[in-house]
C-alpha positions as CSV (number, residue, x, y, z in Angstrom):
1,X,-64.9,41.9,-20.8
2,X,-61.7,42.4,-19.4
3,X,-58.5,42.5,-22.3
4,X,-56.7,38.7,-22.7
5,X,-53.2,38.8,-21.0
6,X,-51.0,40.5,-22.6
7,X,-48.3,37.9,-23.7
8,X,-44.3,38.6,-23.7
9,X,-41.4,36.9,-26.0
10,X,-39.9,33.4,-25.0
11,X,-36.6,32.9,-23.8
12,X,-35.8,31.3,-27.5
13,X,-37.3,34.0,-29.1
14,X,-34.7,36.4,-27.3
15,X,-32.0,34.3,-28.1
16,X,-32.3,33.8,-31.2
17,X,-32.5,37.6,-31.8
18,X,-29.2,38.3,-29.6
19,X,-27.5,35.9,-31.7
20,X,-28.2,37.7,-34.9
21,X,-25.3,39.2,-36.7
22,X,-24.6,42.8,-36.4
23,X,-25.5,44.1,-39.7
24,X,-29.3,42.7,-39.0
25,X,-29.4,43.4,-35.7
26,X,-28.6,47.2,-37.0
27,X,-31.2,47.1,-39.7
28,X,-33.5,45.7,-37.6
29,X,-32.7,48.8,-35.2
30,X,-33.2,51.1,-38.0
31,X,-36.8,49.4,-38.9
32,X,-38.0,50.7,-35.8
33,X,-36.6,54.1,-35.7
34,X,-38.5,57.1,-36.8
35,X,-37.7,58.6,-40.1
36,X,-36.0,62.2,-39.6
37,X,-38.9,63.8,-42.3
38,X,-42.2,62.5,-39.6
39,X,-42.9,65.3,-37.6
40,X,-43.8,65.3,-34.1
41,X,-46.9,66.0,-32.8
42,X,-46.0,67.1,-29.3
43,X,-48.2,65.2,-27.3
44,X,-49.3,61.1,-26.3
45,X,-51.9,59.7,-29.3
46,X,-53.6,57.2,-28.2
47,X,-53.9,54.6,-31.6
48,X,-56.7,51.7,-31.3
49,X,-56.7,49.0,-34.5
50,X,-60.6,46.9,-34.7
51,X,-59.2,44.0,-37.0
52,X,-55.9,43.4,-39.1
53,X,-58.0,43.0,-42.6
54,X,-56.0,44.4,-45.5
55,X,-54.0,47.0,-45.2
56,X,-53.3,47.6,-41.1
57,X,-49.7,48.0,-41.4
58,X,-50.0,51.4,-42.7
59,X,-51.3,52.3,-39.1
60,X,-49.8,49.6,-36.8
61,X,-46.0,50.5,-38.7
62,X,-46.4,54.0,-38.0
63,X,-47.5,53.5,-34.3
64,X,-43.9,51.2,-33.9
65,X,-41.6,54.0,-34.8
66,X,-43.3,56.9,-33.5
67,X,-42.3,57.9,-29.9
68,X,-45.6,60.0,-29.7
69,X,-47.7,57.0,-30.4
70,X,-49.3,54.3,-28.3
71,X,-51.3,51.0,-29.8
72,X,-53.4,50.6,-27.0
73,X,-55.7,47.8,-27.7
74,X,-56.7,45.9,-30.5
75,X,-60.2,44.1,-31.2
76,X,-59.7,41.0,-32.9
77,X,-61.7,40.0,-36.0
78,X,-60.4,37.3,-38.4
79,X,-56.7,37.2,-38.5
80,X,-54.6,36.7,-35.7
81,X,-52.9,39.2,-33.5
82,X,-50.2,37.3,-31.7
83,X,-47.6,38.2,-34.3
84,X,-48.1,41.6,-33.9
85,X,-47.7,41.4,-30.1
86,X,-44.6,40.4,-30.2
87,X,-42.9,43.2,-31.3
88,X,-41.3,45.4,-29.0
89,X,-43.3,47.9,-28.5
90,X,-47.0,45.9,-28.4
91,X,-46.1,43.6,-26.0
92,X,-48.5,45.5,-23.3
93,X,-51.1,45.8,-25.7
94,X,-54.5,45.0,-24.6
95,X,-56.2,42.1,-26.8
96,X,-60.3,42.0,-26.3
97,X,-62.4,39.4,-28.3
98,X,-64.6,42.3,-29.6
99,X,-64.9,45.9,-30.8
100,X,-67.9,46.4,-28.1
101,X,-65.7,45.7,-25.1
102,X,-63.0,47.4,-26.4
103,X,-64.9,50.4,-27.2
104,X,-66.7,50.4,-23.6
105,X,-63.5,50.1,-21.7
106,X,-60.7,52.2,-23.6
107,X,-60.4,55.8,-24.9
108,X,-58.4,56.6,-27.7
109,X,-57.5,59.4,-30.3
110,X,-57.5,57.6,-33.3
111,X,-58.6,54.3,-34.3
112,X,-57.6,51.9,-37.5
113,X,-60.7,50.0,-38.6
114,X,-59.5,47.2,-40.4
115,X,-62.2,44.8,-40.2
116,X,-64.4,42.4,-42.3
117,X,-65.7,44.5,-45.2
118,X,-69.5,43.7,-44.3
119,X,-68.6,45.4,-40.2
120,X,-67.0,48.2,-41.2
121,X,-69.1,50.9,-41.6
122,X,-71.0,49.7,-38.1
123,X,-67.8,50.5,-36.5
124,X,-66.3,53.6,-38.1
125,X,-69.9,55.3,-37.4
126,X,-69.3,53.4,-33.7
127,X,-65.9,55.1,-33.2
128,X,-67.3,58.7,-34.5
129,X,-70.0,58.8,-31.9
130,X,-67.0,59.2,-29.0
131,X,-65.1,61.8,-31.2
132,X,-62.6,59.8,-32.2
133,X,-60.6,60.3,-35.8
134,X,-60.6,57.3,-38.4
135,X,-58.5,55.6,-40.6
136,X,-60.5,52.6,-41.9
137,X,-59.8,49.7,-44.7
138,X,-61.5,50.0,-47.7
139,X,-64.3,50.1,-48.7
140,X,-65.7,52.1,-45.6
141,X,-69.3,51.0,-46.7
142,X,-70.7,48.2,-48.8
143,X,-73.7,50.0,-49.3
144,X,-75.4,53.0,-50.4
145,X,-77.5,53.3,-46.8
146,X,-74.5,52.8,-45.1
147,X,-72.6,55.0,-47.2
148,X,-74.9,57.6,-45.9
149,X,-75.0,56.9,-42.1
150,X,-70.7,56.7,-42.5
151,X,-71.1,60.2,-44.2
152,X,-73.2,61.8,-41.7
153,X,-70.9,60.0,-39.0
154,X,-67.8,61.8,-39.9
155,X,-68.5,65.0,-40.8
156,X,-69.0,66.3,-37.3
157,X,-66.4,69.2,-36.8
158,X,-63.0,68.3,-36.3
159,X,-63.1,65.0,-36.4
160,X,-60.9,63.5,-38.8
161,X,-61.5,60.8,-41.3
162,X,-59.2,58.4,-44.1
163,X,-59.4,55.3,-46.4
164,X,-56.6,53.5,-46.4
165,X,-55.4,53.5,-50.0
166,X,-52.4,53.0,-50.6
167,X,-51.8,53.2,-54.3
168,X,-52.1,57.2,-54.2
169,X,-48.4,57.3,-52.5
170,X,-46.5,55.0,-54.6
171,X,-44.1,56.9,-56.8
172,X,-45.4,55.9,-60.1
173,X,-48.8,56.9,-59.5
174,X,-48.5,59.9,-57.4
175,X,-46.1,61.0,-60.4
176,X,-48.8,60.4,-62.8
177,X,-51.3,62.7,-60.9
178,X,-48.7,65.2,-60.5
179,X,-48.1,65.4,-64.1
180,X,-51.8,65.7,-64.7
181,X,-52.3,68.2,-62.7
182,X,-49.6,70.0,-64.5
183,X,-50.8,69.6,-67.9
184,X,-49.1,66.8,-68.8
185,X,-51.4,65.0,-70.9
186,X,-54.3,68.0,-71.5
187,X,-57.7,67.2,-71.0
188,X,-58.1,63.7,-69.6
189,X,-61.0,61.8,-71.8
190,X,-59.8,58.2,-72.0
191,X,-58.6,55.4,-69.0
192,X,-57.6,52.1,-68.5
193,X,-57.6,50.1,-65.5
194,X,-56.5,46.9,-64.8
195,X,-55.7,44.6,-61.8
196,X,-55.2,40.9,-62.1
197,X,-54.6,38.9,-59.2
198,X,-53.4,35.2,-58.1
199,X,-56.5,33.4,-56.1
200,X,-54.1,31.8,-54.0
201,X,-55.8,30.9,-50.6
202,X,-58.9,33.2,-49.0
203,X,-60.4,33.4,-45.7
204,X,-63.6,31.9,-45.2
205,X,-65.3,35.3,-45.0
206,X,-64.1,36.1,-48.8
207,X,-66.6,33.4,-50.0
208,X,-70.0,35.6,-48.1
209,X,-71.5,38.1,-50.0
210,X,-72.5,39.7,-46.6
211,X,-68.5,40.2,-45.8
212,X,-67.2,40.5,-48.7
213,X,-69.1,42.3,-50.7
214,X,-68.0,41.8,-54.4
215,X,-64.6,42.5,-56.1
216,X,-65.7,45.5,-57.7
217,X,-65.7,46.2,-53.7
218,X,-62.7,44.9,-52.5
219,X,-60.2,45.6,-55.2
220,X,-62.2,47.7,-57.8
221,X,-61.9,50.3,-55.2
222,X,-58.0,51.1,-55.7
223,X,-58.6,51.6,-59.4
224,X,-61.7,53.5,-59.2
225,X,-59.6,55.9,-56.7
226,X,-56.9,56.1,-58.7
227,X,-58.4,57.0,-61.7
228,X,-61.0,59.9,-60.4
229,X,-57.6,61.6,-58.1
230,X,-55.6,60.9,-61.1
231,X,-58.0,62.5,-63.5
232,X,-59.5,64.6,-61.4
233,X,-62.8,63.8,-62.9
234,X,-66.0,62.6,-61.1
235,X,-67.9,59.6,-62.5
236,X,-71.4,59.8,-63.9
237,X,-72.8,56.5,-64.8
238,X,-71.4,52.8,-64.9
239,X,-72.2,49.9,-66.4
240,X,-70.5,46.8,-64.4
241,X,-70.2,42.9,-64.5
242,X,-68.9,40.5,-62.2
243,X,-69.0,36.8,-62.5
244,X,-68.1,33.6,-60.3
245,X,-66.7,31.1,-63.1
246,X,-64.9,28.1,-62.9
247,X,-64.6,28.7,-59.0
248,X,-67.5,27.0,-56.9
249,X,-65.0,26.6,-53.8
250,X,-65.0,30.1,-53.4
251,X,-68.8,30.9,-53.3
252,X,-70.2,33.8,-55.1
253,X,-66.4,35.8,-54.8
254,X,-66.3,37.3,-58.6
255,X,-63.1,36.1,-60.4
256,X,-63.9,37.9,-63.2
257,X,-65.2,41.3,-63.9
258,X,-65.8,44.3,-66.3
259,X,-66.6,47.8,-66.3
260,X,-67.5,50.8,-68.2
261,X,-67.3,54.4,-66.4
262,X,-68.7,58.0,-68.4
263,X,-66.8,60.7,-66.7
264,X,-68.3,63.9,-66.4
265,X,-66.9,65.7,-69.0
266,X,-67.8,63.5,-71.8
267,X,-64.9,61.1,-71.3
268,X,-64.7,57.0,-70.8
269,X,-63.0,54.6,-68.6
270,X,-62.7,51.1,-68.9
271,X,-61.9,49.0,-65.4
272,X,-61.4,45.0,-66.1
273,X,-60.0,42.5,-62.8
274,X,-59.8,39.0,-62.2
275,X,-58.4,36.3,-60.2
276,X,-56.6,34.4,-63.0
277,X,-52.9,35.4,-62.3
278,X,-51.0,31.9,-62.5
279,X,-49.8,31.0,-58.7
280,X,-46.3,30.8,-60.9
281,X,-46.0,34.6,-61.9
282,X,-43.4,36.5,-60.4
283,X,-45.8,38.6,-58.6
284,X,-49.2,38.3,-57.0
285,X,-50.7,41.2,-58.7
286,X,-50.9,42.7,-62.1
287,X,-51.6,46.4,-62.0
288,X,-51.6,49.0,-65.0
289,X,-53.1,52.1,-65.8
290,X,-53.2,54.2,-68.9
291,X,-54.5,57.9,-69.1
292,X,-55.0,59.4,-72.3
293,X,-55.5,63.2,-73.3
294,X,-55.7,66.0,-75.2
295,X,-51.9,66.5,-75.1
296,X,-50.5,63.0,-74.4
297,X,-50.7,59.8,-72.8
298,X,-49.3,58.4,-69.1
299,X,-49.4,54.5,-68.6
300,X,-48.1,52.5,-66.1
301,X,-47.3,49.0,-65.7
302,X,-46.0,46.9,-62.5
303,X,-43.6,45.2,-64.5
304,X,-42.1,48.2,-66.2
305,X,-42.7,51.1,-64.1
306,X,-44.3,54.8,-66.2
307,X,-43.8,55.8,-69.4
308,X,-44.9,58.8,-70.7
309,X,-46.0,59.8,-74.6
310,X,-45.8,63.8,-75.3
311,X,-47.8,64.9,-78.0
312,X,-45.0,66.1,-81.1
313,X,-42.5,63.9,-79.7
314,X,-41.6,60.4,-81.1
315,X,-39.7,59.0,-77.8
316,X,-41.5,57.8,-75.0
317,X,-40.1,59.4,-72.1
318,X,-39.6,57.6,-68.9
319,X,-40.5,60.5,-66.3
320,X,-38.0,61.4,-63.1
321,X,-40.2,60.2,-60.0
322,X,-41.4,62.1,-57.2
323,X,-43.0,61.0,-53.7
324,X,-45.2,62.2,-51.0
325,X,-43.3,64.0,-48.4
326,X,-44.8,61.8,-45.5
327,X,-46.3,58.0,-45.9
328,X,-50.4,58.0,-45.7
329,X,-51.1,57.6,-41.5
330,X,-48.3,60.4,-41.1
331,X,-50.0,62.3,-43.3
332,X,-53.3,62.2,-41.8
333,X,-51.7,62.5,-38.0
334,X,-50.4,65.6,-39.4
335,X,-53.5,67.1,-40.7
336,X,-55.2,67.1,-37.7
337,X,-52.4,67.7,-34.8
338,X,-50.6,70.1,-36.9
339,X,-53.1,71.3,-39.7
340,X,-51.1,69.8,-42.7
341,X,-52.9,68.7,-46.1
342,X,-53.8,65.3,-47.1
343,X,-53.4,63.9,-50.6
344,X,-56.6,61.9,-49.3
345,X,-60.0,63.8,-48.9
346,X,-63.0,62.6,-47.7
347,X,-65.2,64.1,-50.5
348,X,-63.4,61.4,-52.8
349,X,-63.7,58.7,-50.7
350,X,-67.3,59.3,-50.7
351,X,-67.7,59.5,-54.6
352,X,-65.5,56.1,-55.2
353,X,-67.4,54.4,-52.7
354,X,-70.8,56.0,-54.0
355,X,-69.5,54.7,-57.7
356,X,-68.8,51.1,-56.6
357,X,-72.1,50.6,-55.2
358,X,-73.8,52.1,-58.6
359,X,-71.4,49.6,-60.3
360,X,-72.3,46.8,-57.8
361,X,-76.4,47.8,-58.7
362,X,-75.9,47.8,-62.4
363,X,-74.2,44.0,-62.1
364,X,-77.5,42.9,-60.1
365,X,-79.8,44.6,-62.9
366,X,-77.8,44.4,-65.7
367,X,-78.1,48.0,-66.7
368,X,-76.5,51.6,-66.9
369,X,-76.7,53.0,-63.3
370,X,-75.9,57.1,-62.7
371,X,-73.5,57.9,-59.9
372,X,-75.4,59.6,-57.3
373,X,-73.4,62.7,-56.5
């Protein structure tokens, strides 16, 4: 199948933008210009996106400010992708109906997969076959089986592979695992997780089991990931519930759910979501986190940011925060091309995904279900 042609800006379109006043038409400039800190890599990579599910403008950002980058097709899935052609520097890029054709026709270095949850894996292992590196949506596998054939997909030599989550990099949180790491709070042996969300409108794919997978799934993920890097503990067993109530419009999608996670040293962590944020809150999600050790205690709230309580010390303590020297797709570019570190390993992404699907088992049978390593 040959790409859809490629569409350009109307005449309004580029009249409305040379009318803007200076100072936006300068920030707008500066949007698009490369960040002194990104390196560069020295060569052409050529960037291919399969769907714009979730979190694709961590890759498709990137590839507009990079001079060594190219988006060089895209395969549509569920949401459009005539907004993002209109930006300057996707206007040639080749649109094609589906990953197949796009797959059989171009080559690229590096593809986003940001697709329905219930194609993903089919495609990363898809894009490994011809050598190429990933960064995929999460969760990279809805299943344990495919869990395994992703696994085996990516760990041919030199081929690089991410998640895209997110959550590691913001300044809070990455603070919170740097403290950790640094003693901060002693032994880890107690978290508590916590994402509430407004329902708002979904996509029709939201309300199938067979795309969607469950919440635990879809959102559980970011938690789960945060609190095994955070911790740096690996999760033995779960014991999981997720529930449809009061919601028939939406299917089977869980709006409320529960969890309970024995870490591998002895510890416990707690994990509770839903979809009950009123649509009237002042934002769309509710995220907190506590960490408790042997020496102290981290928590963090969206609303207020993270505090910090030091053991023999009455004041909570609002901690100075740090940031990742380069944002996640940067990161990963730079691992490979220049044989930087990532805070993202695949080894983790493997275990989180490997502990939602024991959680996602243990809902179906109602029992405690070990994490298979």
């Amino acid at each position: 199948m040959r790409p859809l042609a490629h569409q350009t800006l109307s005449r309004r379109a580029a009249l409305g933008a040379a009318l803007l006043p200076a100072a936006d038409l300068l920030a707008q400039q500066r949007s698009n210009e490369m960040p002194p800190e990104w390196p560069r890599f020295g060569r052409k990579i050529r960037v291919g996106m399969v769907g714009l599910e979730g979190h694709p403008g961590l890759v498709y950002d990137v590839v507009a400010r990079h001079p060594d980058l190219e988006l060089v097709a895209i395969a549509r899935d569920t949401v459009p992708v005539d907004g993002l052609r209109r930006r300057p520097k996707f206007r040639d890029t080749a649109v094609y109906d589906d990953y197949q054709s796009m797959f059989a026709k171009e080559q690229f270095d590096v593809v986003g997969v940001c697709n329905t949850n219930g194609h993903r894996a089919e495609v990363i292992v898809e894009a490994a076959k011809r050598g190429w590196h990933i960064a995929a949506e999460k969760p990279v596998a809805m299943s344990q089986k495919e869990l395994d054939s992703v696994r085996r997909a990516v760990s041919r030599p030199g081929l690089g592979f991410t998640s895209l989550l997110p959550m590691r990099y913001e300044p809070a949180l990455y603070t919170m695992g740097m403290m950790v790491r640094e003693g901060a709070v002693g032994e880890v042996l107690m978290m508590n997780g916590q994402k509430s969300y407004q329902l708002g409108s979904r996509a029709e794919w939201f309300k199938d089991p067979k795309l969607y997978g469950s919440t635990m799934l879809w959102i559980g993920v970011h938690q789960l990931d945060l609190m095994h890097w955070i911790s740096t503990k690996r999760f033995a067993s779960v014991y999981s519930y997720e529930q449809n109530v009061g919601a028939p419009e939406f299917g089977s999608m869980e709006n409320v759910t529960g969890a309970v996670l024995h870490l591998e040293n002895g510890g416990v962590a707690t994990l509770n979501m839903d979809y009950l944020r009123p649509n009237a809150a002042g934002s769309h999600g509710d995220d907190r986190l506590r960490v408790a050790g042997t020496k102290g205690i981290l928590e963090y709230r969206y609303a207020d940011g993270l505090s910090y309580l030091q053991e023999g010390r009455k004041e909570v303590q609002r901690p100075e925060l740090r940031k990742p020297k380069l944002p996640l797709f940067v990161e990963f570019l730079s691992s490979i091309y220049l044989g930087g570190s990532t805070l993202i390993q695949p080894n983790e992404i493997f275990h989180v995904v490997s502990t939602l699907n024991a959680a996602r088992t243990s809902d179906e049978k109602a029992i405690r279900v070990d994490v298979r390593s």
